[in-house]
VEXLUM-744454 format. One record per residue (C-alpha): residue number from 0; residue in three letters; z, y, x. Coordinates in steps of 0.05 Angstrom, whole numbers, plus 32768, in hexadecimal, padded with zeros to 4 digits. Each point is the difference from the previous one (the first is absolute). Layout:
REM residues N
<pt><keba>NUM</keba><nulum>ALA</nulum><c3>Z</c3><c2>Y</c2><c1>X</c1></pt>
...
REM end
This chain:
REM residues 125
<pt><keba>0</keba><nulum>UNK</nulum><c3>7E24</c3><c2>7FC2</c2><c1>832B</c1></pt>
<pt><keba>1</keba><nulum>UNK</nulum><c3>8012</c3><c2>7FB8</c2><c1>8004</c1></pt>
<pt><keba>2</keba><nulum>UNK</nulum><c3>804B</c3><c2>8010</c2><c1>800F</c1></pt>
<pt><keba>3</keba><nulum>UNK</nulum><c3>8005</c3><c2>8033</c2><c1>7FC6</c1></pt>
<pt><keba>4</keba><nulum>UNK</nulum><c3>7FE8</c3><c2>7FCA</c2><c1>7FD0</c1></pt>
<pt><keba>5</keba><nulum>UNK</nulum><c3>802E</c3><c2>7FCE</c2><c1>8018</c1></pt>
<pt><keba>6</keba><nulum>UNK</nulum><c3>803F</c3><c2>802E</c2><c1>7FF1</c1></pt>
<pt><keba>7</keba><nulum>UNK</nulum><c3>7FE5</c3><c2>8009</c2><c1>7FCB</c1></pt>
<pt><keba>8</keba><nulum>UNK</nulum><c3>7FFE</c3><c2>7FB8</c2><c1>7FEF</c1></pt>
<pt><keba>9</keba><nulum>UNK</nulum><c3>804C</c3><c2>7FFD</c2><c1>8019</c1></pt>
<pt><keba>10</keba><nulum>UNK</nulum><c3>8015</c3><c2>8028</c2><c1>7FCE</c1></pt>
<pt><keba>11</keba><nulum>UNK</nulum><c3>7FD3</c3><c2>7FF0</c2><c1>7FC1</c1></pt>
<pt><keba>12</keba><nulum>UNK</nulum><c3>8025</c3><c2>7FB8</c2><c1>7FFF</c1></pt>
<pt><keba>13</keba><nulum>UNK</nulum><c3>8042</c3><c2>8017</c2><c1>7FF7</c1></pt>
<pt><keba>14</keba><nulum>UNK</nulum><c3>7FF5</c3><c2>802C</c2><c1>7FD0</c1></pt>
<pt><keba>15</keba><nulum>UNK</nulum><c3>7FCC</c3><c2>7FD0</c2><c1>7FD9</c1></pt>
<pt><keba>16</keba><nulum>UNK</nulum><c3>8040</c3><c2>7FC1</c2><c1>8006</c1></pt>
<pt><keba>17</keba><nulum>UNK</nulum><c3>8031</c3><c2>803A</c2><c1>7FE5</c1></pt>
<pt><keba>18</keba><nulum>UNK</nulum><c3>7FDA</c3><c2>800E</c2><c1>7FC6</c1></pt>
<pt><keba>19</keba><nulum>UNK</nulum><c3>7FED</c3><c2>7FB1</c2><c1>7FF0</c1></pt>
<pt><keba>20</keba><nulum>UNK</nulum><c3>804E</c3><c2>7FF3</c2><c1>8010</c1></pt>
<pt><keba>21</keba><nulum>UNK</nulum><c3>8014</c3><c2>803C</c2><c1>7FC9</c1></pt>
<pt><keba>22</keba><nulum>UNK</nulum><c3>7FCE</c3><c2>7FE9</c2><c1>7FCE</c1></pt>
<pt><keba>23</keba><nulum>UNK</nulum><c3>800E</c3><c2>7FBA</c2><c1>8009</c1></pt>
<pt><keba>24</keba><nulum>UNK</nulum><c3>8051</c3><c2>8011</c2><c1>7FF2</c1></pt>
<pt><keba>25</keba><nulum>UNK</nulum><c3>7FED</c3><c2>801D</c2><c1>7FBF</c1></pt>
<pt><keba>26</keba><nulum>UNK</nulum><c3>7FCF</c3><c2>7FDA</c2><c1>7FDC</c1></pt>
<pt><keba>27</keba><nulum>UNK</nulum><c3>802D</c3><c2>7FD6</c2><c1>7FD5</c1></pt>
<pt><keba>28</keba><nulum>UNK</nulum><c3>8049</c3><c2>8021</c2><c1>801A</c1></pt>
<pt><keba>29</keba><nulum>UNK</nulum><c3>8027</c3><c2>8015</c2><c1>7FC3</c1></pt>
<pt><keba>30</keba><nulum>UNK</nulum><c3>803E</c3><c2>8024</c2><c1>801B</c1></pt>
<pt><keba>31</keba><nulum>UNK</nulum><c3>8041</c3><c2>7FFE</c2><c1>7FD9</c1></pt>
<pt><keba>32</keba><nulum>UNK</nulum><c3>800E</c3><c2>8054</c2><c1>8005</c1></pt>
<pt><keba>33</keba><nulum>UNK</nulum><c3>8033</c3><c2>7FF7</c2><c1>7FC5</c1></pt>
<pt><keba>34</keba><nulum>UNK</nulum><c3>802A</c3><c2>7FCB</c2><c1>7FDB</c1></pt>
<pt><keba>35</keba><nulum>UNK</nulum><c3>8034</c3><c2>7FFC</c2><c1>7FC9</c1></pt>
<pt><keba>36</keba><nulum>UNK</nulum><c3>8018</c3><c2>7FD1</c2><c1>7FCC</c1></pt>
<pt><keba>37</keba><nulum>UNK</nulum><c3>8015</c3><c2>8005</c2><c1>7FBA</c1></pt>
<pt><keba>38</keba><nulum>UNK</nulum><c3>801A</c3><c2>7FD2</c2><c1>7FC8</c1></pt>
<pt><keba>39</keba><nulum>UNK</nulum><c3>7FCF</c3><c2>7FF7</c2><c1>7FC6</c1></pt>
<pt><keba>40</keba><nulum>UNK</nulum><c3>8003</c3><c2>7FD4</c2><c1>7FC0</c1></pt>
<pt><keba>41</keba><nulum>UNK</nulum><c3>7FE0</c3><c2>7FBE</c2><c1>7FFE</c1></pt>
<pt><keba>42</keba><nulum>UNK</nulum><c3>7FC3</c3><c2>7FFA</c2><c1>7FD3</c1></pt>
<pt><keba>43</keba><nulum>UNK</nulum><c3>8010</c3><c2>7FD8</c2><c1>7FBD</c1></pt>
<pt><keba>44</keba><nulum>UNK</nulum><c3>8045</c3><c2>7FE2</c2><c1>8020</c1></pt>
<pt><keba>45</keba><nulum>UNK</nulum><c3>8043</c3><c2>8015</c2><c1>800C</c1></pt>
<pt><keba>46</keba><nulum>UNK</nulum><c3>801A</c3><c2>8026</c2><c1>803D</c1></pt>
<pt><keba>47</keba><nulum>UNK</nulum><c3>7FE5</c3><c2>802A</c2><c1>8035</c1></pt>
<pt><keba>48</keba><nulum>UNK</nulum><c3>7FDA</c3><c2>7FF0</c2><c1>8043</c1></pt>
<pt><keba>49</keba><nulum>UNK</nulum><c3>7FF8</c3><c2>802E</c2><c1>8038</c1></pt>
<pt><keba>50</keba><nulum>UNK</nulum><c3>7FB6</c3><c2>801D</c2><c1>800B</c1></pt>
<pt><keba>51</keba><nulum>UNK</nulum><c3>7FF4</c3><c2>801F</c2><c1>804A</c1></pt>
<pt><keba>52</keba><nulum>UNK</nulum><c3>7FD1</c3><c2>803A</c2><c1>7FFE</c1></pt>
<pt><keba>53</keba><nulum>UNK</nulum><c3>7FE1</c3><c2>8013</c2><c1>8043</c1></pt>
<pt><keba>54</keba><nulum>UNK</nulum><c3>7FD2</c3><c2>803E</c2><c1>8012</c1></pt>
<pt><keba>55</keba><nulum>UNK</nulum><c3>7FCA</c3><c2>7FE9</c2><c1>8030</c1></pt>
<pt><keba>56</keba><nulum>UNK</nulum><c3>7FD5</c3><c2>8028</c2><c1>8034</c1></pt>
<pt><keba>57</keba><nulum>UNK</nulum><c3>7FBC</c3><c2>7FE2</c2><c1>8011</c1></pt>
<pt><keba>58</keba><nulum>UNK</nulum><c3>7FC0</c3><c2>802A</c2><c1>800C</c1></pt>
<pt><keba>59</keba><nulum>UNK</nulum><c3>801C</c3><c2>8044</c2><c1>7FF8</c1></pt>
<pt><keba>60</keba><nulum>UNK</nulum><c3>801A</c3><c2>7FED</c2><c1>7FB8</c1></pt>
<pt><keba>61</keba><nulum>UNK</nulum><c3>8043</c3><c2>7FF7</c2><c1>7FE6</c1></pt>
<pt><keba>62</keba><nulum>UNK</nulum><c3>8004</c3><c2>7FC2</c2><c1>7FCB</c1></pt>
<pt><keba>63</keba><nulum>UNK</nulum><c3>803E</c3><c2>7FF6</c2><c1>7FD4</c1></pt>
<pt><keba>64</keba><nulum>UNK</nulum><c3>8007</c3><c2>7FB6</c2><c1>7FE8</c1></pt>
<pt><keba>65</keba><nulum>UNK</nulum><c3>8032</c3><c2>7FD5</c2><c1>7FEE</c1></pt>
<pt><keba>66</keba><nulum>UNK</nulum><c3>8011</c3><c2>7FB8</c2><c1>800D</c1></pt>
<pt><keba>67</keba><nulum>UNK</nulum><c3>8026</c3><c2>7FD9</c2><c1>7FC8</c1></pt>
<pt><keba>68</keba><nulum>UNK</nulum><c3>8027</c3><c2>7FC6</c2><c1>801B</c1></pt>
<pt><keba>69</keba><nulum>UNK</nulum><c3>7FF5</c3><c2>7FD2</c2><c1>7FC0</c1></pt>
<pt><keba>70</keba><nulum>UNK</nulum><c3>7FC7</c3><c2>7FE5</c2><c1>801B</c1></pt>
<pt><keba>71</keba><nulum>UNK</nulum><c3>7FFC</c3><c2>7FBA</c2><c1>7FDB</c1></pt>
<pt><keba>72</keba><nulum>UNK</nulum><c3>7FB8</c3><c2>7FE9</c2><c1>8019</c1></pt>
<pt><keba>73</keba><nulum>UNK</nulum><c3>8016</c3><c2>8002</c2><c1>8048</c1></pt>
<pt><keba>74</keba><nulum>UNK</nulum><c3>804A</c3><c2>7FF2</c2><c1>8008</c1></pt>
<pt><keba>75</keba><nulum>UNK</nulum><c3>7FF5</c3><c2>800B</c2><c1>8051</c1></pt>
<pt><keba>76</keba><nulum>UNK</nulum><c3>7FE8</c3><c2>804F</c2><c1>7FF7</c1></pt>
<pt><keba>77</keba><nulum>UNK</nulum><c3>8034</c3><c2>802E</c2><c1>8015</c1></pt>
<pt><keba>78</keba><nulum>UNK</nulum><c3>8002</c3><c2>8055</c2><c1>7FF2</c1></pt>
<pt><keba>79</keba><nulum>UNK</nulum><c3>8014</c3><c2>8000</c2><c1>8051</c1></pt>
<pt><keba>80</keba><nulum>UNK</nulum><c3>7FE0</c3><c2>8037</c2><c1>8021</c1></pt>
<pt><keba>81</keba><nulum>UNK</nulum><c3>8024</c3><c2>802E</c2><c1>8027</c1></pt>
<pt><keba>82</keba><nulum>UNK</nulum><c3>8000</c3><c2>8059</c2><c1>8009</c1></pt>
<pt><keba>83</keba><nulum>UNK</nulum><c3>7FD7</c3><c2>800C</c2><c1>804B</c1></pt>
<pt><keba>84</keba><nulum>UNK</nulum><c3>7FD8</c3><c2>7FBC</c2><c1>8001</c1></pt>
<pt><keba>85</keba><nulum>UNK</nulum><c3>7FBC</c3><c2>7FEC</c2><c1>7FEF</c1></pt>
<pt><keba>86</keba><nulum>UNK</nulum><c3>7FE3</c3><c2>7FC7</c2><c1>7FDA</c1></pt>
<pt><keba>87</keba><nulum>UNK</nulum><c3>7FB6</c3><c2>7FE7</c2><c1>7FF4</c1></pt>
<pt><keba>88</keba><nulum>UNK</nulum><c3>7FF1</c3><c2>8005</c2><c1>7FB6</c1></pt>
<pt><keba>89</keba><nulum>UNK</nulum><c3>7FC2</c3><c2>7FE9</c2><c1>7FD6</c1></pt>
<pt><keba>90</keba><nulum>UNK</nulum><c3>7FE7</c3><c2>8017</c2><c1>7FBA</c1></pt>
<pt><keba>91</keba><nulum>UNK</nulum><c3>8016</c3><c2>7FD5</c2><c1>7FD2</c1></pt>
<pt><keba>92</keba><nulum>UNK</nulum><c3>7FD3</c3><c2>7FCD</c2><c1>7FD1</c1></pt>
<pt><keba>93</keba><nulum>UNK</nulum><c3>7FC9</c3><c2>8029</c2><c1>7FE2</c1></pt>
<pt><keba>94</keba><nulum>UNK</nulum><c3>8001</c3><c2>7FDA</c2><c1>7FB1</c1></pt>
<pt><keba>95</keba><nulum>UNK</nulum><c3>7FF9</c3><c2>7FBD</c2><c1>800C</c1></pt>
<pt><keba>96</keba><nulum>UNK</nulum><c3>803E</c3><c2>7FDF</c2><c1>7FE2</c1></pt>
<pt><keba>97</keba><nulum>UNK</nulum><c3>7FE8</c3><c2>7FC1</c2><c1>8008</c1></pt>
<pt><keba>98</keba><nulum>UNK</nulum><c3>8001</c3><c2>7FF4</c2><c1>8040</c1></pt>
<pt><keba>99</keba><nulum>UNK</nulum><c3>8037</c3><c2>8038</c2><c1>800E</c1></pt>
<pt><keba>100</keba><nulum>UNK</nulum><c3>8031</c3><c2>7FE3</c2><c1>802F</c1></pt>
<pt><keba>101</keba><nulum>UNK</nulum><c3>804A</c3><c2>801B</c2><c1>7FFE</c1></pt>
<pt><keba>102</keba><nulum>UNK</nulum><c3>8010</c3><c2>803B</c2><c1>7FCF</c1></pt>
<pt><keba>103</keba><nulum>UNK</nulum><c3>7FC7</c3><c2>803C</c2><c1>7FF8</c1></pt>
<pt><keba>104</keba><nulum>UNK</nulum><c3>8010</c3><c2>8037</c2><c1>8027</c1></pt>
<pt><keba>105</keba><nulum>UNK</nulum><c3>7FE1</c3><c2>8040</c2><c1>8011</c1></pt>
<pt><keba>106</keba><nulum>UNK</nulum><c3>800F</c3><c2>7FEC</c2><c1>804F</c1></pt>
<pt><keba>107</keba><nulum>UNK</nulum><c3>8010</c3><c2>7FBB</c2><c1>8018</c1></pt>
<pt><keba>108</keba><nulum>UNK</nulum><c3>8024</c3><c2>8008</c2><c1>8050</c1></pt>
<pt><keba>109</keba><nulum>UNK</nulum><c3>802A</c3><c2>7FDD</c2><c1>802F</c1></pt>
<pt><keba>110</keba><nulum>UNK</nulum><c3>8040</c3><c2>8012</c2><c1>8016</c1></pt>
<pt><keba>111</keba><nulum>UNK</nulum><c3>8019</c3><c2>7FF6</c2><c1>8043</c1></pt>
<pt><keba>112</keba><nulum>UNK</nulum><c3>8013</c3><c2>7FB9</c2><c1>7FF7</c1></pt>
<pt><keba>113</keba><nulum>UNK</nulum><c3>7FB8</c3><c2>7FF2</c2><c1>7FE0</c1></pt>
<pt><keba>114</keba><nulum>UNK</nulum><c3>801B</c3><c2>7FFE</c2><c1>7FB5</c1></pt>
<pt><keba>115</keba><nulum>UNK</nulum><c3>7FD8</c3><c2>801A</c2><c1>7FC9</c1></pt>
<pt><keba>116</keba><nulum>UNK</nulum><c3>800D</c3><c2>8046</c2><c1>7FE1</c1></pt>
<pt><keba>117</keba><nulum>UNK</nulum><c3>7FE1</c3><c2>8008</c2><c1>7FC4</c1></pt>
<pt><keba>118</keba><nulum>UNK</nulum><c3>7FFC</c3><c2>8056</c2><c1>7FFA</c1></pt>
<pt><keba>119</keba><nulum>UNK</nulum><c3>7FEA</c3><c2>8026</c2><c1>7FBF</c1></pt>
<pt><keba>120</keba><nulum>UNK</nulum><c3>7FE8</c3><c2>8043</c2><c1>8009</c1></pt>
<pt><keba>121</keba><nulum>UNK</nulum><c3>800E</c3><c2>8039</c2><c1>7FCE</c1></pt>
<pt><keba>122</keba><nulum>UNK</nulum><c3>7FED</c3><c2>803E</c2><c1>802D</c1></pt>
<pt><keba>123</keba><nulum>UNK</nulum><c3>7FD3</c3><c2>800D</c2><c1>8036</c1></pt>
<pt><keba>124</keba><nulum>UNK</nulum><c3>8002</c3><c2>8049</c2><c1>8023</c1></pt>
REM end
């Protein structure tokens, strides 16, 4: 009896640091499953700026968004993600402007160098 229980034992723990391993891998992971780029008109000014639109896999969902790169309030953010990576992503501020730091966003991540990426969303599937 004793011996059956300790096999049993053996093989609980992998499977239990699997599933904590899988789960830990995809609580904030965005991954980049699509991106392109397009040329759009600036907003009350002359000339065009180039807006990267990305579709993003996390949970099960696809989410379209788009990053504009005339970000004024944070001159360091950068529309850098990349197609097969991941990034950690947070919800963006939630309505209080005044202590809003950087531009309102639907998602506010890092990319690999630890720049802001400031995402809005306009689909979720």
């Amino acid at each position: 009896m004793n011996y059956r229980r300790g096999l049993q034992r053996v093989y609980a723990v992998p499977v239990v640091a699997f599933v904590l391993f899988i789960a830990g891998c995809h609580g904030k992971g965005y991954e980049v499953i699509e991106r392109s780029q397009e040329e759009v008109p600036n907003f009350q000014a002359p000339g065009y700026h180039a807006q990267v639109n990305y579709v993003l896999l996390h949970e099960g969902h696809r989410i379209y968004a788009s990053c504009d790169t005339l970000d004024y309030l944070d001159p360091h953010a950068t529309c850098g993600f990349r197609p097969l990576r991941s990034y950690e992503c947070r919800l963006g501020q939630d309505g209080d402007l005044a202590n809003a730091k950087g531009p309102l966003s639907d998602l506010k991540c890092k990319d690999a160098d630890g720049n802001n990426v400031y995402l809005y969303v306009s689909k979720k599937e």
